[in-house]
SEBA-864548 format. One record per residue (C-alpha): x, z, y; residue number from 1. Coordinates in nm, 2 decimals. Layout:
// residues N
+--------+--------+--------+-----+
:      X :      Z :      Y : num :
+--------+--------+--------+-----+
:      X :      Z :      Y : NUM :
...
+--------+--------+--------+-----+
// end
This chain:
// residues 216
+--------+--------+--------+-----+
:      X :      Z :      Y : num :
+--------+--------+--------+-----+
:   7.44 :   4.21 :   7.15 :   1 :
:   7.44 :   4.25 :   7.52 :   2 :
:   7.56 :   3.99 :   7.78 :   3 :
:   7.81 :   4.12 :   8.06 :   4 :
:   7.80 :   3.97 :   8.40 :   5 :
:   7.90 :   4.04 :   8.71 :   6 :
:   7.75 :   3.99 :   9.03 :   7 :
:   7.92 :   4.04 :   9.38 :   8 :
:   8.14 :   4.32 :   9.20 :   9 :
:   7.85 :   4.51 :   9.00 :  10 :
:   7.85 :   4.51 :   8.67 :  11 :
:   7.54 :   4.43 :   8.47 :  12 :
:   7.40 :   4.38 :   8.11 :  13 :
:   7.14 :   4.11 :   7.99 :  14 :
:   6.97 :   4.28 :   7.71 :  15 :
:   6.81 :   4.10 :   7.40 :  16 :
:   6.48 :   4.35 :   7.48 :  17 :
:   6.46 :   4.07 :   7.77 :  18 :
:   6.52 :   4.35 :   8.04 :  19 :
:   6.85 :   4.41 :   8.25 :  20 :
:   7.06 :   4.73 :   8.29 :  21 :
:   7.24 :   4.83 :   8.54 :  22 :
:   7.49 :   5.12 :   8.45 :  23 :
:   7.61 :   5.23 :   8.82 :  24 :
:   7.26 :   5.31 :   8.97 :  25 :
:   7.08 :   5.39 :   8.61 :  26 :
:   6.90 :   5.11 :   8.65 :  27 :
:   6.66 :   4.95 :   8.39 :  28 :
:   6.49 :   4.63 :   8.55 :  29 :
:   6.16 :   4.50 :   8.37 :  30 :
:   6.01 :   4.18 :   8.47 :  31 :
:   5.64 :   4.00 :   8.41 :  32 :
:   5.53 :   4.28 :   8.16 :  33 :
:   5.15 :   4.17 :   8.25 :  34 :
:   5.01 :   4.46 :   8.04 :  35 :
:   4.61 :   4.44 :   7.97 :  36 :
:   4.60 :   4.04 :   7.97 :  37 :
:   4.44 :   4.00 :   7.62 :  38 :
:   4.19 :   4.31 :   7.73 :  39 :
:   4.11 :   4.07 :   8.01 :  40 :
:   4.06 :   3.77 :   7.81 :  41 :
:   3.87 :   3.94 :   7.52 :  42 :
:   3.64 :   4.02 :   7.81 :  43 :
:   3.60 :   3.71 :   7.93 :  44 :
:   3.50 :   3.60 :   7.60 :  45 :
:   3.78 :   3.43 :   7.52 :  46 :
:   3.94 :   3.42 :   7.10 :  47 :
:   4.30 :   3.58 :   7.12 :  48 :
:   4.46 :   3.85 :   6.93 :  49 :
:   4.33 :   4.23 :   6.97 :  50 :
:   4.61 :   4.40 :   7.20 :  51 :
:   4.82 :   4.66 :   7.08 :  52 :
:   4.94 :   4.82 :   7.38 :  53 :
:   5.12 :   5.12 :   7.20 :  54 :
:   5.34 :   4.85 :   7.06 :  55 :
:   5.40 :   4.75 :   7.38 :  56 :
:   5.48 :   5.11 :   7.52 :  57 :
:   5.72 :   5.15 :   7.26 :  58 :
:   5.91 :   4.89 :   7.34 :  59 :
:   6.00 :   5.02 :   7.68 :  60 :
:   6.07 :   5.40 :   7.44 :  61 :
:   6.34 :   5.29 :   7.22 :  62 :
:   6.51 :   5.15 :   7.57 :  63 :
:   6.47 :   5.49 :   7.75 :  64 :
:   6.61 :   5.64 :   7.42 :  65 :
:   6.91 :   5.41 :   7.40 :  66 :
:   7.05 :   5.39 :   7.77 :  67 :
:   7.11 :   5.64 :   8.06 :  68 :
:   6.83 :   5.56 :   8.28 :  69 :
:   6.75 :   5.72 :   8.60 :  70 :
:   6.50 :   5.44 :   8.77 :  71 :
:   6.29 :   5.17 :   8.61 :  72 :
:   6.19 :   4.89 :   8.83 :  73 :
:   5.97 :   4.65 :   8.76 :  74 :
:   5.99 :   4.29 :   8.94 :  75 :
:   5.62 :   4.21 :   8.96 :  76 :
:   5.30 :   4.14 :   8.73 :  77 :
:   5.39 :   4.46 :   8.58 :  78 :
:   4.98 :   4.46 :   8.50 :  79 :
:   4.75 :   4.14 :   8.42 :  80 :
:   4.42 :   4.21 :   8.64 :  81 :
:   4.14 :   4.39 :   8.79 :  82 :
:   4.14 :   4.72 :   8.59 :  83 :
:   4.07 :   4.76 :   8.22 :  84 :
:   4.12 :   5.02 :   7.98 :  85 :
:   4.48 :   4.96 :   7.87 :  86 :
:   4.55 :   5.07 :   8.27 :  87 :
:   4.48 :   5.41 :   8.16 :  88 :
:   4.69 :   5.38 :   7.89 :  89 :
:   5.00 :   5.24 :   8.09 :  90 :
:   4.95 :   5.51 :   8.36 :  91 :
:   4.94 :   5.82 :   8.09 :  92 :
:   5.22 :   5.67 :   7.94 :  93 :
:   5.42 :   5.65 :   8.27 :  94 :
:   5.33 :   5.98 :   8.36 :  95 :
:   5.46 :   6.16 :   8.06 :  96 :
:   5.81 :   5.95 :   8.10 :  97 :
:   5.81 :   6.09 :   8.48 :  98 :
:   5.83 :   6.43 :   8.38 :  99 :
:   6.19 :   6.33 :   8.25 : 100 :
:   6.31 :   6.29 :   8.59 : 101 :
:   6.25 :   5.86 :   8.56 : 102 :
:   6.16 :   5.73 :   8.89 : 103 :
:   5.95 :   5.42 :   8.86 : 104 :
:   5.93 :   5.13 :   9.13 : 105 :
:   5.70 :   4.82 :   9.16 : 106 :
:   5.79 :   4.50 :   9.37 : 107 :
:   5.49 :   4.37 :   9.40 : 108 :
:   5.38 :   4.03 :   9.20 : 109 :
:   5.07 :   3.77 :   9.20 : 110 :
:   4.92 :   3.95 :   8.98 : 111 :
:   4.92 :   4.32 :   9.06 : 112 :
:   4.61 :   4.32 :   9.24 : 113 :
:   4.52 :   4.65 :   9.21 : 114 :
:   4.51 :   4.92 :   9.48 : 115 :
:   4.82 :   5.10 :   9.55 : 116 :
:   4.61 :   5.41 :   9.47 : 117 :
:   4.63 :   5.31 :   9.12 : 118 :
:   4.99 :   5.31 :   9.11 : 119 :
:   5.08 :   5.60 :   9.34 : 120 :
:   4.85 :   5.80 :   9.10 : 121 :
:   5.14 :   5.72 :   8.80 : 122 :
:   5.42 :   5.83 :   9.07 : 123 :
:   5.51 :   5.48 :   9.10 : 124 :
:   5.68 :   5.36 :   9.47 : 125 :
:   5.54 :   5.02 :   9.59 : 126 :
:   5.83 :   4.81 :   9.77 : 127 :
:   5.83 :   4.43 :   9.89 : 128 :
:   6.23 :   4.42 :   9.76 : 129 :
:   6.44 :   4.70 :   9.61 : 130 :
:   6.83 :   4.60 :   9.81 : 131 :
:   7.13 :   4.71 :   9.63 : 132 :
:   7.47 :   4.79 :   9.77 : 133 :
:   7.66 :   4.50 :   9.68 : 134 :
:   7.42 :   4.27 :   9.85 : 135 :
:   7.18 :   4.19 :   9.55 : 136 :
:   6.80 :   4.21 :   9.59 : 137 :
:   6.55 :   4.28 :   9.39 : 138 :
:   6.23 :   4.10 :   9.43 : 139 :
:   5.93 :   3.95 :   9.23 : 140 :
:   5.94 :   3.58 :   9.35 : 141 :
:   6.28 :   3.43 :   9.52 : 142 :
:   6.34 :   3.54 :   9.87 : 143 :
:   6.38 :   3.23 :  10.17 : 144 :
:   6.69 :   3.27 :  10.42 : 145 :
:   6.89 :   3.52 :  10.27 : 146 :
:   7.27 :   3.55 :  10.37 : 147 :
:   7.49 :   3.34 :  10.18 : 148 :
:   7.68 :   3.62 :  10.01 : 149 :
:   7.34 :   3.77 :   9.86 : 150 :
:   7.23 :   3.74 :   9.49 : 151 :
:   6.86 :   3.75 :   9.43 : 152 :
:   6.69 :   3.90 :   9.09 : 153 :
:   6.36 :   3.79 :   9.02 : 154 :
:   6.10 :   3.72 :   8.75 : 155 :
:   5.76 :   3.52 :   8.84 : 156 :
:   5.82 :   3.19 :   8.64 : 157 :
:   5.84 :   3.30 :   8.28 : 158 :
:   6.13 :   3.12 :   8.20 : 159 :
:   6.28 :   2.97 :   7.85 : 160 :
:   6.50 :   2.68 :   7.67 : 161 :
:   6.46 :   2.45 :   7.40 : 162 :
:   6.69 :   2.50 :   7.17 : 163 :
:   6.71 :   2.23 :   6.92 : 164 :
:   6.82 :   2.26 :   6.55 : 165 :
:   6.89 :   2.06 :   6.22 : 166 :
:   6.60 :   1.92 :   6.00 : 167 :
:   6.38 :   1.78 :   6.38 : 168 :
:   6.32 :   2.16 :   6.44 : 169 :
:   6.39 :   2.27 :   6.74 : 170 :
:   6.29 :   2.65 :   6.89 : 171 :
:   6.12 :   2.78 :   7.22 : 172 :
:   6.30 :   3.10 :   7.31 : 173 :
:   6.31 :   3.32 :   7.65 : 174 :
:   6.59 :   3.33 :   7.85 : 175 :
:   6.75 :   3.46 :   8.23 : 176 :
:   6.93 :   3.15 :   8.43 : 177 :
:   7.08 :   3.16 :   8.75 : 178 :
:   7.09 :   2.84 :   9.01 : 179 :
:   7.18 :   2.89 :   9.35 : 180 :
:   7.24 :   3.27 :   9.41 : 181 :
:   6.93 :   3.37 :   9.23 : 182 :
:   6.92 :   3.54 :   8.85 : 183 :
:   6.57 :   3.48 :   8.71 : 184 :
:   6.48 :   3.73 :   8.46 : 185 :
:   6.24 :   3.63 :   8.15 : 186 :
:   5.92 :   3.80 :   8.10 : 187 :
:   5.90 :   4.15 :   7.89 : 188 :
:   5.55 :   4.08 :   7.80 : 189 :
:   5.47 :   3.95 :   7.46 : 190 :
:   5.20 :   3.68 :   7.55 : 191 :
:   5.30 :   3.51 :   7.85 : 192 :
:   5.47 :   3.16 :   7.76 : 193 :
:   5.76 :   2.98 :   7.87 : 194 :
:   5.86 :   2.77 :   8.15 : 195 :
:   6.15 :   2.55 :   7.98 : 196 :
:   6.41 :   2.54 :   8.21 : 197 :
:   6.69 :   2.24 :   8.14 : 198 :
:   7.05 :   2.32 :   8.11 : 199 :
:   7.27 :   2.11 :   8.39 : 200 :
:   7.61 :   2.16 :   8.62 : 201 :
:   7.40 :   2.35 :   8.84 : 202 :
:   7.28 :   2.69 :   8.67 : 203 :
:   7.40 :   2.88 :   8.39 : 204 :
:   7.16 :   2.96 :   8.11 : 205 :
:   7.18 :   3.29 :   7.87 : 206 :
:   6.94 :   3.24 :   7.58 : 207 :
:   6.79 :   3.53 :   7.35 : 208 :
:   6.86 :   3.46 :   7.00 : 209 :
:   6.74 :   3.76 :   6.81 : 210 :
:   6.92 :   4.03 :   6.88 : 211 :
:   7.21 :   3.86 :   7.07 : 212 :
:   7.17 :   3.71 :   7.46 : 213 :
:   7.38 :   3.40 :   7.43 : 214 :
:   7.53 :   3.18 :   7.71 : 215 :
:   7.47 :   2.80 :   7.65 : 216 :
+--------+--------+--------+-----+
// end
């Protein structure tokens, strides 16, 4: 189940897939993906999991099946690295999904260090911020000085809750939070931990219980 909100007037779902959508532009907003990171540490010689990056793909699929999309934007670290082979991969992928009139934008993170050339090959338009009517901005990181009246969407820090439960267990799940004008969106990528962010009078938390976003 979906989580409504409303931000300066535009209306807005927090999906359990960890993404946003945003019905009025066909918006689908993906943050910290950070495809090809266990490619990158397999290389360096490092024990983790073999990727399955057709998993991964799919994911984003059954969300282009399910909702009217018109642009994907992703808020930064959309890829882990220098280049490995599950960039050619992403960019196939990508390029088969264009031909369905998607555009596809890229604010850029810490971590996309590639050349543009990479992306522009894929179709995909590089911007600092992606601005919305109603005075919300997309960006990878929060932006410094905005006007009072703006709201700021970002990704960057990963972040998640501790949800405790009966029997001394207590659970590490993903979440979006706002504080001070500025929605944080968790990561869409599979391996990329949690910063635990601490529920107070100042922000307002929506965890990601299964299938359901939740407001604590």
């Amino acid at each position: 189940m979906a989580k409504r909100l409303e931000l300066n007037g535009l209306e807005m779902y927090l999906l359990p897939q960890r993404v946003m959508y945003i019905p009025k532009y066909f918006m689908l907003i993906i943050s910290d993906w950070h495809l090809g990171k266990l490619t990158h540490f397999r290389k360096e010689g490092l024990f983790v999991p073999a990727p399955n990056i057709d998993e991964e793909l799919e994911r984003m699929n059954l969300l282009i099946e399910d909702l009217d999309i018109k642009e994907i934007v992703f808020l930064g670290d959309l890829f882990h690295s220098e280049w490995n082979s599950d960039w050619e991969k992403l960019k196939s992928h990508i390029n088969s999904i264009s031909k369905q009139s998607i555009q596809f934008t890229l604010t850029k993170g810490n971590h996309d260090i590639l050349k543009e050339t990479h992306f522009r090959d894929m179709n995909m338009k590089i911007k600092d911020e992606v601005l919305l009517a109603e005075g919300i901005i997309l960006s990878h990181e929060p932006l410094i000085g905005l006007p009072t009246y703006m709201y700021n969407i970002v990704g960057h820090i990963h972040p998640g809750c501790l949800i405790e439960a009966g029997g001394r267990q207590s659970f590490r799940l993903p979440c979006f939070f706002i504080q001070d004008k500025v929605l944080t969106m968790p990561a869409f990528g599979k391996y990329t931990g949690l910063h635990l962010i601490k529920k107070d009078r100042s922000n307002k938390i929506f965890v990601i219980v299964n299938d359901s976003v939740l407001e604590l």
